[in-house]
C-alpha angles and dihedrals in degrees: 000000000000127000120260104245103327117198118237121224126281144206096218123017126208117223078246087055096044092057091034090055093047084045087060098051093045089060092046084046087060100045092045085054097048095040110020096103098047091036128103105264108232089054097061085045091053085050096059105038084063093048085061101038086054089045096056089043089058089048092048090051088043093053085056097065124100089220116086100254098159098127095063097046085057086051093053087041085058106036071050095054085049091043085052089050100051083060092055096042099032095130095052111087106195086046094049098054088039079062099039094053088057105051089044081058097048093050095053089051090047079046094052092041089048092050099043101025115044124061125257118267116255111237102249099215112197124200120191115188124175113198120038099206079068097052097106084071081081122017103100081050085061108043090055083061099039087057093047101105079191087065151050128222139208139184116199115178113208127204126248135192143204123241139228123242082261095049093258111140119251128173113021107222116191108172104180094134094059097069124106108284082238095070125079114215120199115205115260086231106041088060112093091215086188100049101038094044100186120221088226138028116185107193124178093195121087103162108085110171086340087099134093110193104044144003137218103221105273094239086073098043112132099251093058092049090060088072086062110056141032082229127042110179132183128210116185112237083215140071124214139210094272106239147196105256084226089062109101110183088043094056090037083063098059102021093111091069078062103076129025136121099277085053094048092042108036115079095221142035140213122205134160107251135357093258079060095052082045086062092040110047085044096052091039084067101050100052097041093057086043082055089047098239113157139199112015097021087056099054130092104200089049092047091050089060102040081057120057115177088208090144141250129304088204084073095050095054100047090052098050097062136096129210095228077061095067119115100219128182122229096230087064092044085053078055099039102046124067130223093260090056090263130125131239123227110265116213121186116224111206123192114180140190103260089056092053101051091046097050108031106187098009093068086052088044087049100057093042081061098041090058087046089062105046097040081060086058103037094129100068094023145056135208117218103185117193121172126203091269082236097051095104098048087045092056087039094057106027104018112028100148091080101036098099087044087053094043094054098051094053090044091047089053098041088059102040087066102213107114126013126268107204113192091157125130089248115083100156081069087063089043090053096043110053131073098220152014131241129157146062126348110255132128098286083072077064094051096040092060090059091074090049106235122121132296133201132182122225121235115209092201095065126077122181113226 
């Protein structure tokens, strides 16, 4: 005879593991009661044995707690002594089912005390970003839980790596320190993910090992998460050129974000508006009946509710800030201010990753010229470069021809002193700051427009001068 599902012992129990572990032994009880006298003896004995090794870890957990739940622990130190007995009496019948109707007796009444007597749990919400430069994808997320008095948060930074030209990993990167002072990080190893079993796990990461510049360690891709909660969510770190769903070149051009492991695999969504989730939750089932998945993958009312277009929390951060609020280093202020007290125009320069894979050497070019220009006109402006925080690892591992040229122009003018080079994790600092935008397209322009000063696009054909 073997117990249905038994539960193994933990280290923390949940309220829901507490009544789903009495719930357990209430089901071998019964079957001990009905068998035990035409079943092989060293099986029942098993059984019980289990029964009490399960009952004296509830009563250990139970001692930990600062709450008096005495009560409870002498009900599993009787429902232990019958247990005990059964063994001793196990082939005598009418023994056996005096035995079984009191323990019976004595679990309903540990159900009842567990249920009524005993608080709610709180709903333990982790978040595992991965770069910080891409926190803002859920902060706001997080300070709503963090507020909750009904939850507990945690933020759990996870490593990431780069990857070789043959998907091998390279360079290891863990920023843990780069996030905000006001928010607590926990270490990544350092969470029992199993024991703990969050309710929640918000990710910004699909790609698992979809992607060819760089990795979250495997341990934390998205399938194997999933082992872990009862709700895996995914945020994009991204934002996107809002569309119309009919417009089919537009929606040709992102429907790759559509479909990747962290979507198939998470239960919920976030986009950035309802005509988002339209194009979502279209695209999704496509690809998933080209890839020939079946039942909930194929079906739109499940779909309109997996993806949700709630917004971005990209856009919640960047509006909540001031900019009194702003943290800003001296050396940039000795940049910023002129000599009269005034202060130049800032503009931020923004070159992203998309940019960079169509045009090879001219956006290299480009941005050669770019600097050239605004170092001419130092005096009234200032340039406020910020590359996309993964350019480097892209142009190691996909275009590595041009990565020295591009290296020697940002050292060159990082040393040169002139403008600013912000490689930070804050980006919303450079967004705030400036007055405003030019670069690449990419999904800061999304952001930027958001504080309503102006945005150009950079050409790469065009060189000034």
């Amino acid at each position: 005879m073997r117990s249905p599902g038994m539960v193994d012992s933990l280290k923390k129990y949940k309220k829901k593991d507490l009544l789903q572990t009495v719930s357990e032994l209430l089901q071998v009880n019964d079957l001990i009661s009905r068998t035990a006298s035409s079943t092989v003896l060293f099986e029942v004995e098993e059984a019980l044995a289990k029964c009490q090794e399960t009952a004296a870890d509830l009563g250990s957990y139970l001692e930990t707690l600062d709450m008096d739940y005495r009560p409870m622990v002498s009900i599993l130190e009787d429902y232990c002594e019958n247990i005990y007995q059964i063994s001793t009496n196990i082939q005598d019948e009418s023994q056996c089912r005096k035995l079984s109707k009191k323990i019976r007796k004595q679990l309903i009444q540990l159900q009842n005390a567990f249920t009524y007597d005993m608080p709610a749990d709180k709903k333990e919400v982790v978040f595992l970003p991965y770069n910080a430069s891409m926190w803002d994808s859920m902060e706001s997320v997080w300070r709503a839980a963090q507020e909750d008095e009904n939850c507990e948060a945690y933020v759990i930074p996870i490593p990431y790596y780069d990857k070789n030209p043959d998907g091998s990993f390279r360079a290891e990167h863990y920023e843990a320190d780069l996030y905000p002072s006001y928010v607590p990080v926990t270490r990544y190893d350092a969470f029992d993910f199993e024991a703990h079993h969050p309710d929640v796990i918000y990710i910004h990461n699909a790609y698992d090992n979809w992607n060819l510049v760089t990795s979250v360690h495997p341990k934390f891709f998205s399938g194997n998460l999933k082992k872990y909660t009862d709700m895996l969510v995914y945020i994009p770190y991204f934002v996107l050129n809002d569309i119309e769903p009919d417009n089919k070149q537009m929606v040709e051009n992102i429907k790759h974000f559509c479909f990747m492991p962290g979507i198939i695999n998470a239960d919920k969504v976030i986009v950035q508006s309802e005509d988002m989730k339209r194009v979502y939750v279209s695209e999704y089932l496509k690809t998933a009946k080209a890839h020939g998945l079946q039942g909930k993958h194929l079906d739109r009312t499940y779909l309109e509710q997996k993806f949700l277009g709630l917004g971005s929390p990209k856009y919640d951060k960047v509006r909540a800030i001031q900019k009194d609020d702003l943290d800003i280093p001296q050396e940039w202020r000795n940049v910023i201010e002129k000599p009269d007290g005034g202060r130049k125009k800032i503009i931020l320069y923004n070159t992203g990753i998309a940019s960079l894979l169509e045009h090879d050497e001219k956006w290299v070019n480009k941005i050669e010229n770019v600097l050239k220009v605004f170092k001419e006109n130092e005096k009234e402006a200032v340039l406020l470069w910020r590359p996309h925080p993964l350019i480097e690892s892209t142009m190691q591992s996909m275009r590595p021809e041009i990565f020295q040229k591009y290296t020697a122009i940002k050292e060159q003018y990082i040393a040169e002193g002139w403008g600013i080079f912000d490689d930070s994790a804050d980006m919303d600092r450079a967004v705030v700051l400036s007055d405003a935008y030019y670069g690449d397209g990419s999904s800061v322009v999304q952001v930027y427009q958001q504080t309503g000063k102006p945005v150009m696009i950079q050409n790469v054909n065009i060189l000034v001068g």
